[in-house]
N, C-alpha and C positions, 0 to 999 in steps of 0.2 A: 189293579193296584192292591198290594197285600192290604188284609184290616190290620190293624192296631192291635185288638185282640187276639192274634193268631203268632206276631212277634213274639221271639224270645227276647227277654232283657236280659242283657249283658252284665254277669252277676262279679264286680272287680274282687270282691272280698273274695268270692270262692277260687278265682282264677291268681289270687295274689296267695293263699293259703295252698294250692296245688306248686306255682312256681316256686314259692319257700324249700316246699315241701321234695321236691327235685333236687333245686339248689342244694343242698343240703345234704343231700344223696350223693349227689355228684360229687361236689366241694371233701367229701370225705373220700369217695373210692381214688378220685385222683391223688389225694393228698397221701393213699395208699402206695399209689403208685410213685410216686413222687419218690415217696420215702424209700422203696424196695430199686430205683436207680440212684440211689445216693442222690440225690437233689442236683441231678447235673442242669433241668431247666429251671429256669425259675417259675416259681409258685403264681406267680399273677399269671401267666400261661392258662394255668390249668385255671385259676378261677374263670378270666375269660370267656374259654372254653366252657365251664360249668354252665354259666350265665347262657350262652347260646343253647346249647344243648335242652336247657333248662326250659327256656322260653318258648323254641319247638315243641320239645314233648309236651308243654302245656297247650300252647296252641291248639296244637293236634288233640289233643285229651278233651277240651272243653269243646270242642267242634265236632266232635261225634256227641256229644249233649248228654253221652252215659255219665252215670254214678256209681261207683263199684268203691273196692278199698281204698284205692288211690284217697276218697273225702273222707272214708273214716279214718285213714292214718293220718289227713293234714289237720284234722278237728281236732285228733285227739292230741298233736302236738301244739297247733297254735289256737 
C-alpha cells in the first residue's frame, strides 16, 4: 500500500487555471475558423468542442506531473 507521503495531491486550482487557459486558446482559434466559413455552423459547436478538447489536453498535461510554460502563461493570465 502506497504511503501518504509519497501521493501526489490533486492540485484543482492549477488544473482549473491550465483548462482556462486551453479553453480560451481554443474558444478563440475556432471562433477564427468560424469566421473565415462565414458562420455556416453554429458557434456552441465549436465551443463544445473547445470544452472537450480543452479538458483532454489538460488531463493529459497534469498527468505527466511536468511544469513548463503552459503554468507560466495560465499564472500570468489568471
Amino acid at each position: 500500500m502506497p504511503d501518504k507521503k509519497h501521493r501526489k495531491k490533486f492540485n484543482t486550482k492549477r488544473y482549473l487555471k491550465i483548462f482556462a487557459t486551453y479553453f480560451l486558446l481554443f474558444t478563440a482559434l475556432f471562433g477564427m475558423i468560424d469566421y473565415y466559413i462565414y458562420m455556416e455552423f453554429n458557434f456552441l459547436y465549436f465551443i463544445i468542442l473547445a470544452i472537450l478538447i480543452a479538458a483532454l489536453i489538460t488531463w493529459i498535461y497534469v498527468k505527466k506531473g511536468k511544469k513548463d510554460h503552459v503554468d507560466d502563461v495560465a499564472n500570468e493570465i489568471f
